[in-house]
VEXDREN-2710 file (C-alpha; in Angstrom, 1 decimal):
% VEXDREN-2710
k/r/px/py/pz
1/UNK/114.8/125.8/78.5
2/UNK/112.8/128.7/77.4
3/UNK/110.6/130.7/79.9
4/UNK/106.9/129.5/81.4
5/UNK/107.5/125.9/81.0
6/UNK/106.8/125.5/85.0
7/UNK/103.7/127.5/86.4
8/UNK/103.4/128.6/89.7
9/UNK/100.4/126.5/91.7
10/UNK/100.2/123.1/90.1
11/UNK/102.1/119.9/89.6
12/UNK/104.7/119.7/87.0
13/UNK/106.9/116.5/86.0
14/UNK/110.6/117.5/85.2
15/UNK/113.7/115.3/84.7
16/UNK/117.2/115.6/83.6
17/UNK/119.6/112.8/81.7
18/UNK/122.7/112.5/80.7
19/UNK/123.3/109.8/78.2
20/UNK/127.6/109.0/78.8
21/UNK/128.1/106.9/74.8
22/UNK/126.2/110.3/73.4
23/UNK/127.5/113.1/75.5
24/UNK/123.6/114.2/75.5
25/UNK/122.0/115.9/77.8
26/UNK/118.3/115.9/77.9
27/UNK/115.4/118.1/80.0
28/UNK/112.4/117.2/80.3
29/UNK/108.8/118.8/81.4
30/UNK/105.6/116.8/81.6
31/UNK/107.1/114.0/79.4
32/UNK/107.9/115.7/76.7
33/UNK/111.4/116.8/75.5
34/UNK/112.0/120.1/76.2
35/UNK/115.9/120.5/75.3
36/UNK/118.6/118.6/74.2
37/UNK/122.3/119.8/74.2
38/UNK/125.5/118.0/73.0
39/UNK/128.4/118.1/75.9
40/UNK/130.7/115.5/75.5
41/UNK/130.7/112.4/75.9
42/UNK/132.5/109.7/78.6
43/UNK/132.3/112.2/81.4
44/UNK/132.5/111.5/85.3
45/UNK/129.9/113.6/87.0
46/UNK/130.7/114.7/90.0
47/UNK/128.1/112.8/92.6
48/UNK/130.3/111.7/95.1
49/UNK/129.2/114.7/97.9
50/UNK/126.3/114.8/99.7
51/UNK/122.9/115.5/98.0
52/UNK/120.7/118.1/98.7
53/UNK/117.1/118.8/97.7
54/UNK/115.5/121.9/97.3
55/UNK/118.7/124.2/98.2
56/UNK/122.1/125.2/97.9
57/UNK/124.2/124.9/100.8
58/UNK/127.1/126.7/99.4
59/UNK/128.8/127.8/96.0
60/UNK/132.4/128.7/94.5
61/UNK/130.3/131.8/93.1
62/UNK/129.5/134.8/94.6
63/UNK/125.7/135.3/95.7
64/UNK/124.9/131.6/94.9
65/UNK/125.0/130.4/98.3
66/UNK/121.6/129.9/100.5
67/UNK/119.4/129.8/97.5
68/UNK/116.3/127.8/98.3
69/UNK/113.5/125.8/96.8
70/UNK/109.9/127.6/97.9
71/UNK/106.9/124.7/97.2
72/UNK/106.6/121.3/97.2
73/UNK/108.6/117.9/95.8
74/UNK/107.1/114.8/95.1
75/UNK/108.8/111.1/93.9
76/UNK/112.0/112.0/93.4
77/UNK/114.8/109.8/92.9
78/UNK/118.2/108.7/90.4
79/UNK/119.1/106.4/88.6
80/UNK/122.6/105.2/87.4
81/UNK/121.6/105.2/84.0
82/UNK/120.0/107.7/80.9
83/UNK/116.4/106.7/81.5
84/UNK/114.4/106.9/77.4
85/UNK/112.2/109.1/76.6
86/UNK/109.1/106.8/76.5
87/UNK/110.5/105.8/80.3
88/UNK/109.9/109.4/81.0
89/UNK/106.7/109.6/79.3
90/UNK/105.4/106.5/80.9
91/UNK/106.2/108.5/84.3
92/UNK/104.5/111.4/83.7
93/UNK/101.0/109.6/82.0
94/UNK/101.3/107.7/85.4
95/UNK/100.0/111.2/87.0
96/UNK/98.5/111.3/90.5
97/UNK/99.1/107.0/90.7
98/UNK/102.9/107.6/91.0
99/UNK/105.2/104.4/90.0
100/UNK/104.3/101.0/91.0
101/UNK/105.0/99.8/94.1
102/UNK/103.5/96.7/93.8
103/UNK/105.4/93.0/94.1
104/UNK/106.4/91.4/90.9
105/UNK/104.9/87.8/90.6
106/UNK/107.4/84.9/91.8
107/UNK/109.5/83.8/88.9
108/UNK/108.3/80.7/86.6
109/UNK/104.6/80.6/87.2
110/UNK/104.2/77.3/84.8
111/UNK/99.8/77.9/84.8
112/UNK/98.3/80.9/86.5
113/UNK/94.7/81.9/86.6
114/UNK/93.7/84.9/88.2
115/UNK/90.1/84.6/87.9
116/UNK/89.3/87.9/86.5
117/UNK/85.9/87.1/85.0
118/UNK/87.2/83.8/82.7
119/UNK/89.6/80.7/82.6
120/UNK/92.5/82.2/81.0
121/UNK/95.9/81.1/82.2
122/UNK/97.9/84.4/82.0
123/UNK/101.1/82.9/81.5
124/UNK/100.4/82.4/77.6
125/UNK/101.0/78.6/78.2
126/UNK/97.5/77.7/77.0
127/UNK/96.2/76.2/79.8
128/UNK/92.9/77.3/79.8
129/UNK/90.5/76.5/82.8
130/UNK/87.6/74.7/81.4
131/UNK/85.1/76.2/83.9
132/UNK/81.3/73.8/84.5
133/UNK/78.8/75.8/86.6
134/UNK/81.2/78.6/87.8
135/UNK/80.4/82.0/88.9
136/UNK/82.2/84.7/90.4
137/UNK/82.7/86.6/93.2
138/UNK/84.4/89.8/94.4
139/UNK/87.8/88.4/95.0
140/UNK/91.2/88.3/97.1
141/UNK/92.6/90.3/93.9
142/UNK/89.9/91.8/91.8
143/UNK/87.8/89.0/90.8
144/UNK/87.4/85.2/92.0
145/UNK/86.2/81.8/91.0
146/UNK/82.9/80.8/93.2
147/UNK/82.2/77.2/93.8
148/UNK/79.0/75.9/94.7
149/UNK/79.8/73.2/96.7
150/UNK/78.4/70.2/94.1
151/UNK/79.9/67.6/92.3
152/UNK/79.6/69.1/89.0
153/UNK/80.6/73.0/90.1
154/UNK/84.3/72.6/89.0
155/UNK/87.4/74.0/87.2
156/UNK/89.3/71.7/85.1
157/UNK/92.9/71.9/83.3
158/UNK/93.5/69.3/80.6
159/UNK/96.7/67.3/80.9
160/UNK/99.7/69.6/79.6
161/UNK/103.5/69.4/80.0
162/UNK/103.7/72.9/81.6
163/UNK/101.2/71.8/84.7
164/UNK/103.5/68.6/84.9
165/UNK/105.2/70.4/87.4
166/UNK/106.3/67.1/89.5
167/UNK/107.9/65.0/86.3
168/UNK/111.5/64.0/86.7
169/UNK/113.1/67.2/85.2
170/UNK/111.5/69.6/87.3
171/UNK/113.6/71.2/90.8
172/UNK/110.2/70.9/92.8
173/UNK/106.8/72.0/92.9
174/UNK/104.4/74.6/94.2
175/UNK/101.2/74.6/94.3
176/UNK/99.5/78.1/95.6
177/UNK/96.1/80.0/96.2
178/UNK/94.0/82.3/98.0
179/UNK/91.0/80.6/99.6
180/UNK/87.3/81.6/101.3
181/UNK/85.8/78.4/102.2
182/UNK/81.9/78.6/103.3
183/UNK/80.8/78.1/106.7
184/UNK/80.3/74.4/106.3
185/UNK/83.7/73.9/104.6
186/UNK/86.0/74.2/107.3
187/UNK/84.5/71.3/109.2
188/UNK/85.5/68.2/107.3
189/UNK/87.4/67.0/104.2
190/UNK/87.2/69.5/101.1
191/UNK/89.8/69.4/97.9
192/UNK/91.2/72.4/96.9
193/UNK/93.6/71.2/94.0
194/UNK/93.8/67.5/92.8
195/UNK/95.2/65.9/90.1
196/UNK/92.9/62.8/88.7
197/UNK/92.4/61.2/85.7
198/UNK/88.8/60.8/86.1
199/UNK/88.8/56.8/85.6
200/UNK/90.1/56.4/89.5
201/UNK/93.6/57.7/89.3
202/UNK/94.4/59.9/91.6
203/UNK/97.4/61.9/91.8
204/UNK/99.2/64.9/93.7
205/UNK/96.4/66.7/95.9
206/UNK/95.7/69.7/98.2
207/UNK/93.2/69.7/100.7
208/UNK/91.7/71.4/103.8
209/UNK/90.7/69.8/106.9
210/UNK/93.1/66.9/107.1
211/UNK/96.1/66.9/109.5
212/UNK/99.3/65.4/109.6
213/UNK/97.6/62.2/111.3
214/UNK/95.0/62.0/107.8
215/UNK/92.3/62.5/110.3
216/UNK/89.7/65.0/109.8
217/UNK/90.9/68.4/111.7
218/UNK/88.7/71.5/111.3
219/UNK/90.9/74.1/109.9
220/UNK/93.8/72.3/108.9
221/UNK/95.7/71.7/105.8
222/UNK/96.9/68.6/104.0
223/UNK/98.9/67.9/100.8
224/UNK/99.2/64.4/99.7
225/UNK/102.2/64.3/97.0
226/UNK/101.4/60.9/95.0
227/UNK/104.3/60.1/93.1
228/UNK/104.3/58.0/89.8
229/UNK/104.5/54.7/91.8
230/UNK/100.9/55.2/93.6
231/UNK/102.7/55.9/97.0
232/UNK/101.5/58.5/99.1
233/UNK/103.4/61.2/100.9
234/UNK/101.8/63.3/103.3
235/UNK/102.5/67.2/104.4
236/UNK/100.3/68.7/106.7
237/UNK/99.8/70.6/109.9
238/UNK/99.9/69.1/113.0
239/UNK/96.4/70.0/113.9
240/UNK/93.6/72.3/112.9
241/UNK/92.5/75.2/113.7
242/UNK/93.9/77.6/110.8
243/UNK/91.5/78.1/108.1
244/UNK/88.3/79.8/108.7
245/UNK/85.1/80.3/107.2
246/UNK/83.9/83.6/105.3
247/UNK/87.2/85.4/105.0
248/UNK/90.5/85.3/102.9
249/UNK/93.6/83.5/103.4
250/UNK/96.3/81.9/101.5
251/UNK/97.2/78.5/101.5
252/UNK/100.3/76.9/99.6
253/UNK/102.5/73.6/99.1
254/UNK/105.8/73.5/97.9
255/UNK/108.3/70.3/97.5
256/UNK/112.1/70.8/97.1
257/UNK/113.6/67.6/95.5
258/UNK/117.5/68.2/96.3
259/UNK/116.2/68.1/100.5
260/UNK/113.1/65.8/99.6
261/UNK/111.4/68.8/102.2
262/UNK/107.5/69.4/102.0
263/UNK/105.9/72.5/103.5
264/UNK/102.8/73.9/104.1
265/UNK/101.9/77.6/104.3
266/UNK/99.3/79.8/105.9
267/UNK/99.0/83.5/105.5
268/UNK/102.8/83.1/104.4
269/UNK/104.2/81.0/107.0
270/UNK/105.0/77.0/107.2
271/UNK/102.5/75.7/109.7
272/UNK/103.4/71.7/108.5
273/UNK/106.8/70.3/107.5
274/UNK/107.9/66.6/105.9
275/UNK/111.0/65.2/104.8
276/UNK/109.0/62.8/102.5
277/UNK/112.4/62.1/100.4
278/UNK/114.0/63.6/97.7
279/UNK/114.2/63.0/94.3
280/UNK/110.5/61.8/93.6
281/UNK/108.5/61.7/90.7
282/UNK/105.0/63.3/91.7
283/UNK/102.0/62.1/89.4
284/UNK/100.8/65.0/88.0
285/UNK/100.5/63.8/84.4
286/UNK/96.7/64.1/84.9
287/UNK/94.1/66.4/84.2
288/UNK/94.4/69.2/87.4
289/UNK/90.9/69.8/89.0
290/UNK/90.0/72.7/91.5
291/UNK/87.3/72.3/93.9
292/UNK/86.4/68.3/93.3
293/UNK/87.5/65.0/93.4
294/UNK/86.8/64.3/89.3
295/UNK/87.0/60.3/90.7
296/UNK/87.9/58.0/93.6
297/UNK/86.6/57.4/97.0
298/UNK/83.6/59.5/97.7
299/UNK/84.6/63.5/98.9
300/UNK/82.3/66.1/99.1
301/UNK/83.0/69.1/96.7
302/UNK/84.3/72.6/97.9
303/UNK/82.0/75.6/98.2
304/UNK/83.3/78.8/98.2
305/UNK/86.1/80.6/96.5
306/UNK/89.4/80.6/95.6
307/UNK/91.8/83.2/93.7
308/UNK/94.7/83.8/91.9
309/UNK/95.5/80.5/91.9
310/UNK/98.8/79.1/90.1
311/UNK/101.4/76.5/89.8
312/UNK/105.3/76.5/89.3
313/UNK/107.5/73.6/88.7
314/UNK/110.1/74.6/91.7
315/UNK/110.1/74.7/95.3
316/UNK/108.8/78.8/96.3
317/UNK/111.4/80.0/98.7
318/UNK/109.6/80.9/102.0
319/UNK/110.6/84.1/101.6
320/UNK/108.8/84.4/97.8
321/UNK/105.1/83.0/99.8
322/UNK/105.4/85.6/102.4
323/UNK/105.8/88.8/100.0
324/UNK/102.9/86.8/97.7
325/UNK/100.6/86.7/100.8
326/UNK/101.8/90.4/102.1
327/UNK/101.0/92.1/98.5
328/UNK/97.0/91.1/99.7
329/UNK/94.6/92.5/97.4
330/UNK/96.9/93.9/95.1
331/UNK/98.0/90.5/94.3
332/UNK/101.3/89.5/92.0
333/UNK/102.5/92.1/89.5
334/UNK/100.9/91.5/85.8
335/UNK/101.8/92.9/83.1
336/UNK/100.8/92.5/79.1
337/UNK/102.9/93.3/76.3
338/UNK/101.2/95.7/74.4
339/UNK/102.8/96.0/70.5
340/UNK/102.5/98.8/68.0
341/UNK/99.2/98.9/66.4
342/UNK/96.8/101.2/64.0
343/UNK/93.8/102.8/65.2
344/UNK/91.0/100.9/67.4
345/UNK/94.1/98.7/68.1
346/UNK/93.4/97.0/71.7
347/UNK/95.8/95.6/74.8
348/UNK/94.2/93.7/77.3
349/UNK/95.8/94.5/81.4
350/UNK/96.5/90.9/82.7
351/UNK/93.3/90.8/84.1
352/UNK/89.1/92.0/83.4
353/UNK/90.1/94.8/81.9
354/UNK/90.9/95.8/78.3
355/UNK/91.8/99.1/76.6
356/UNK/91.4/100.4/73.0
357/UNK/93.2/103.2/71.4
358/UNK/91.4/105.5/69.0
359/UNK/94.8/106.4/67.5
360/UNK/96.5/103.3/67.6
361/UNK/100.0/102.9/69.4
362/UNK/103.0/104.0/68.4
363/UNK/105.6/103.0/71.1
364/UNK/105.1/99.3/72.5
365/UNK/104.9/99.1/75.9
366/UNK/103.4/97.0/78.8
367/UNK/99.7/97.6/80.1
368/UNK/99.0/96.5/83.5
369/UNK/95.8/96.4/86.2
370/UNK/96.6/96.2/89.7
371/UNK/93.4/96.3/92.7
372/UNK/93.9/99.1/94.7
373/UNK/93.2/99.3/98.7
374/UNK/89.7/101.8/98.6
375/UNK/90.9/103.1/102.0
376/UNK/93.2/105.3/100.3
377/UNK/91.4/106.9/97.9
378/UNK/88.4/109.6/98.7
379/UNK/84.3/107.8/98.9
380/UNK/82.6/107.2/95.8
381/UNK/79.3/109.7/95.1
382/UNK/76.7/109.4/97.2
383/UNK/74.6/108.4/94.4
384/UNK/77.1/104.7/94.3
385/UNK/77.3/102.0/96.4
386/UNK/80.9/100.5/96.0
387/UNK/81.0/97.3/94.2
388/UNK/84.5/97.0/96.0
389/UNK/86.4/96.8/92.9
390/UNK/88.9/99.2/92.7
391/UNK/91.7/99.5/89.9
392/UNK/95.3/101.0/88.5
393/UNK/94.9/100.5/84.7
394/UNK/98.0/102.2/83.3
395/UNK/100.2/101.5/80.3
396/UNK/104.2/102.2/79.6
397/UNK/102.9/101.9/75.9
398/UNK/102.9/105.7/73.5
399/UNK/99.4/106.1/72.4
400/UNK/97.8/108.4/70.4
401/UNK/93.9/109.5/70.6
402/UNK/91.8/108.5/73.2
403/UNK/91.6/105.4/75.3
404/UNK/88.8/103.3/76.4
405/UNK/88.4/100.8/79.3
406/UNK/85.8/97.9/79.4
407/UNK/85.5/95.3/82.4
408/UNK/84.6/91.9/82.2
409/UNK/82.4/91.5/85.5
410/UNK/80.3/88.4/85.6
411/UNK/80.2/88.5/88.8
412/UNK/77.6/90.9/88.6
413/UNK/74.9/88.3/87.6
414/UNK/71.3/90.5/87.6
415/UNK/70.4/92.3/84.7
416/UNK/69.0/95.0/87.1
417/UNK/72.6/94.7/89.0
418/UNK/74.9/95.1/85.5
419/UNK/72.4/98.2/84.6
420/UNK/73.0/99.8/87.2
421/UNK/76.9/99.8/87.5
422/UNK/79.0/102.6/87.3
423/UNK/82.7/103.3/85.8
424/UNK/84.4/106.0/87.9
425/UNK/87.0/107.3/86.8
426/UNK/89.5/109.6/89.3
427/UNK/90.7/113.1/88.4
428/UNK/92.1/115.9/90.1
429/UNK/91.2/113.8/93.0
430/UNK/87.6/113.5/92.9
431/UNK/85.8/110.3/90.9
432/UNK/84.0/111.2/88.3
433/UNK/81.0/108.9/86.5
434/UNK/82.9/108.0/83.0
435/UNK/80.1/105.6/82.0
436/UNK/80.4/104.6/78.4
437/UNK/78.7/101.4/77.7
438/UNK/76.5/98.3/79.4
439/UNK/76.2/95.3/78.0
440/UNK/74.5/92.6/80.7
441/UNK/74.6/89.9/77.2
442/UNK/78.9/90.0/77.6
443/UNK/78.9/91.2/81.2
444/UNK/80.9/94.2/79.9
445/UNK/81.0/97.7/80.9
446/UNK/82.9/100.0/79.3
447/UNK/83.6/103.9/79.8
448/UNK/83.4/106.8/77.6
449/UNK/87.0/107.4/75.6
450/UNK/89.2/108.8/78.1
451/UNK/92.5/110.9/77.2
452/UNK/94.5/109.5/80.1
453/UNK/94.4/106.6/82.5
454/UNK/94.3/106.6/86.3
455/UNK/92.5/105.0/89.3
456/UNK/88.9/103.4/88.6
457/UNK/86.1/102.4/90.7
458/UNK/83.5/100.1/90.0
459/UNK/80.4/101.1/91.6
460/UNK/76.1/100.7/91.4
461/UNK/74.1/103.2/91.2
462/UNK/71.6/103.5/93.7
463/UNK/67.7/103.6/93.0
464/UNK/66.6/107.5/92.4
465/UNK/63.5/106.7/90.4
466/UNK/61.0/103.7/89.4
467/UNK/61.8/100.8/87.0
468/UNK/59.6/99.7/84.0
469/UNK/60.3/98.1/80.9
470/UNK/60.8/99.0/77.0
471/UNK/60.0/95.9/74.5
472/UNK/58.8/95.7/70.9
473/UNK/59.9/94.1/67.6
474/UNK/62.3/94.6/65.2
475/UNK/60.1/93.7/61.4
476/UNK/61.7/92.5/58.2
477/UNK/60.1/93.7/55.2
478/UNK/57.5/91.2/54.8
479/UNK/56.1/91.7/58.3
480/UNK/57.8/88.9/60.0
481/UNK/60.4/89.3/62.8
482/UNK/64.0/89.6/62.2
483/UNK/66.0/87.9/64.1
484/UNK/69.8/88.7/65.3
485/UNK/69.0/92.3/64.7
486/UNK/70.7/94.6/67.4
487/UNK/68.9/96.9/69.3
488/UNK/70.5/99.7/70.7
489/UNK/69.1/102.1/73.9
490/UNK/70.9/105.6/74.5
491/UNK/69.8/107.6/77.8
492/UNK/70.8/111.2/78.0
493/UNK/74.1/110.4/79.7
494/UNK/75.4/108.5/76.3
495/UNK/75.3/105.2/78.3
496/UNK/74.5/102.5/75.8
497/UNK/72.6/99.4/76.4
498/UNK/72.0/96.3/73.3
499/UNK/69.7/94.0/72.8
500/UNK/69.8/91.1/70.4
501/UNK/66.6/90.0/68.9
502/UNK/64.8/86.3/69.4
503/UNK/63.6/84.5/66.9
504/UNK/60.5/86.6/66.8
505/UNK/62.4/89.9/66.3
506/UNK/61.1/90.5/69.5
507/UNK/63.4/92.8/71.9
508/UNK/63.3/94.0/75.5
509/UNK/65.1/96.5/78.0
510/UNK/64.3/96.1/81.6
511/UNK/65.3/98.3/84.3
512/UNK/64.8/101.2/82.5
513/UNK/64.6/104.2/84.2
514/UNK/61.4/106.6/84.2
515/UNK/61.4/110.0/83.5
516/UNK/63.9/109.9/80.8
517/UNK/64.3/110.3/77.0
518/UNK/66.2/107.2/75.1
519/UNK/67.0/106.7/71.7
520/UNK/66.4/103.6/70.2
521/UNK/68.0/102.2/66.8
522/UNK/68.4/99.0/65.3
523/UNK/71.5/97.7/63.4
524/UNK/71.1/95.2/60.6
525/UNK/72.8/94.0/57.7
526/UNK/69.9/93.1/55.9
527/UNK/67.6/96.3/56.6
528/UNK/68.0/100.7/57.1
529/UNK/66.3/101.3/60.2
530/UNK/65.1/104.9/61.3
531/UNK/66.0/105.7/65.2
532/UNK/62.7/106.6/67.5
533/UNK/63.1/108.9/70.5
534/UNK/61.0/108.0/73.4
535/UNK/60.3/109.5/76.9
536/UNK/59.8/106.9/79.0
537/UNK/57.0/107.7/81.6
538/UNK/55.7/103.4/82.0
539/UNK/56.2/100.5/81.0
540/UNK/56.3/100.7/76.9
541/UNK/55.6/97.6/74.9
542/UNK/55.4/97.9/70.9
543/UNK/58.1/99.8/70.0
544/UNK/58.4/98.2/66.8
545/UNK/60.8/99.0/64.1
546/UNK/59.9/98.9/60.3
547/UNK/62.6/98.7/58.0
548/UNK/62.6/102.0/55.5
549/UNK/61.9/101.8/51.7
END
């Protein structure tokens, strides 16, 4: 390569290829090609000594000897293969997060939901949780789904083929899930997963606080697999004593038809074992419910939460539970295609978060969101209290422009709460406030345009100065209000709140900030609205708009 490609001080990303069909040789700096020579092609390298890095323990040429590597080496490592260029790339953008070390989800999921702010089941399957008086809740793996404990606080999956994961094709089943039961949940019978066809049919179930003896057992866990002829067959731990209240754990049931073995798992070990036969035809042809029993003999709904929970139409391995349950909260490996696409194109991460490209991408790729372990990474400002959300977004995908990141997060569920959240964003080491955008309406918060991803932190913004509120109405041209309109509040940091008008036209900001300037404009198909600048010393009300002539 030329000279000054590789400063003195700072990091620097370098690799070398050799492609054998091409006889090419390729160097690389910072992800970009930096020369490419023709050498020939089918050659065996010579990489059968001993590798060293950093130094030259000897040489056939004079002077050669003894040369040594003064600094520092980070992530290196070979591969038996010509890696691409937009591998390289994908490397490099990866900066100070490094390659993914994370587990890659077991093989097969049938349905997954992760919980990440809705019901979508990630595996493109179309199962989608129908959620009835849900909320959210800072989770195993990001987010979670929050039950209330009541009969009509429930997830439900319609009847599909791909949750039929016990039908007479299938090599077994798995049901699996992180759970934080509420103090009062531990102490007697509470479904977890059930199938039920809401007219008295009950099918394959999961449940805590029921032992092998189908007596109630404080911390225990049960599995009743109902096959297709109404006959029970039970899996469960000999006695209680494993689940707690107020804490995390994962639970799981698996059933291998070739053995006819049933097992129950805890924090990725079988605490409960049952030949129950093989061969069977489980009943889960129903509708799948989480947290309730949809209908049957009376059984007090679950309260609490539960996470990332999925299903697979074969028996886990034990091994595959145990590296589920020891990834903790970085949870299973997702991953999102991510195509070509024009400007403003978007890719959502497997998960709350979604990214848009003001240039559009060029080179498909995956995009991926993994929670990372806060321990590791330096305090957030003083100014934040941590929400305790803490992410890799990162994408293999070449993209031109800038990027931007918005997070679903209904689990934030004030209005003063969302207002009040922070998107930090880490670089050269230190978390910097990358606020773009907060919209309570759509739970969505969204950072300024970024030109390259790393580790972000969710965090709230602690009280510095009083709270009042900024309300008034958006007029048509005959006087009346306009309804629909959208109002739009800018502070001096560029953070942008909305505000959809009533049927009045009337709008209204709370939590607003004193001792501040904001711009406010309106956006309306029907009407041109001129923006206002306040400073906002009170409580404001009649800050009307007018449309213009």
């Amino acid at each position: 390569t030329a000279n000054g490609l590789i400063p003195a001080g700072s990091w620097t990303h370098v690799a070398a290829t050799y492609e054998r069909t091409s006889g090419l040789v390729t160097l690389y700096v910072n992800g970009a090609q930096a020369v490419q020579q023709g050498i020939a092609s089918g050659l065996t390298i010579e990489t059968s000594s001993d590798l060293y890095l950093g130094t030259r323990k000897s040489s056939k040429n004079p002077g050669e000897a003894g040369i040594h590597f003064t600094g520092r080496l980070d992530e290196t490592e070979i591969f038996n293969r010509a890696l691409s260029q937009s591998e390289i790339q994908a490397i490099y953008k990866a900066g100070a997060l490094g390659k993914c070390t994370c587990t890659g989800a077991a093989s097969g999921p049938t349905a997954w939901w992760p919980g990440d702010g809705d019901g979508r089941d990630i595996t493109g399957n179309g199962n989608t949780a129908i959620l009835t008086n849900m909320g959210f809740a800072l989770g195993r793996v990001g987010q979670a789904f929050k039950f209330q404990g009541i009969q009509a606080s429930n997830i439900k999956i319609n009847a599909s083929p791909t949750i039929d994961i016990g039908n007479a094709s299938t090599a077994g089943s798995t049901i699996e899930m992180w759970v934080n039961p509420s103090s009062g949940d531990v102490s007697s019978t509470r479904p977890l997963a059930e199938y039920n066809n809401s007219v008295g049919g009950v099918g394959s179930q999961f449940y805590l606080n029921i032992n092998q003896a189908v007596q109630v057992s404080p911390g225990a866990i049960f599995a009743n697999l109902v096959d297709t002829s109404n006959t029970n067959h039970f899996v469960a731990t000999p006695v209680g004593g494993f689940v707690t209240a107020n804490t995390w754990q994962h639970v799981a049931v698996t059933y291998d038809k070739a053995s006819g073995i049933a097992n129950v798992y805890y924090n990725g070990n079988v605490v409960g074992t049952q030949n129950i036969g093989a061969n069977l035809v489980l009943q889960t042809t129903y509708p799948l419910f989480f947290g309730v029993r949809a209908s049957g003999s009376g059984i007090t709904p679950y309260a609490g939460a539960e996470d990332e929970m999925d299903v697979f139409n074969r028996a886990l391995t034990p091994s595959e539970i145990l590296s589920i349950y020891n990834e903790g909260l970085s949870g299973k490996y997702k991953s999102v295609a991510t195509p070509t696409g024009g400007a403003g194109s978007t890719a959502n991460a497997g998960s709350d978060a979604t990214l848009t490209f003001s240039g559009g991408v060029t080179v498909a790729g995956t995009t991926q969101q993994v929670p990372l372990d806060p321990t590791q990474y330096p305090t957030l400002p003083a100014v934040q209290t941590p929400l305790g959300l803490y992410y890799d977004v990162s994408t293999s995908a070449t993209f031109s422009g800038t990027v931007t990141v918005c997070f679903n997060l209904p689990l934030v569920t004030t209005s003063a709460g969302f207002n009040s959240l922070g998107i930090d964003h880490l670089e050269n080491g230190v978390w910097v406030n990358r606020t773009g955008s907060l919209n309570f309406g759509t739970h969505t918060a969204c950072s300024t345009p970024l030109n390259s991803l790393s580790p972000f932190a969710i965090g709230q913004l602690s009280p510095t100065a009083a709270k009042v509120t900024v309300s008034g109405h958006v007029l048509a041209a005959g006087g009346a209000g306009l309804r629909n309109a959208t109002v739009t509040m800018i502070d001096g940091n560029g953070v942008t709140r909305r505000f959809i008008t009533n049927a009045f036209g009337y709008y209204q900001f709370d939590d607003v900030t004193t001792g501040q300037s904001y711009v406010l404009g309106v956006e309306s198909r029907r009407f041109t609205y001129a923006s206002r600048a306040i400073v906002v010393t009170d409580t404001l009300a009649d800050v009307d708009f007018t449309p213009q002539e």
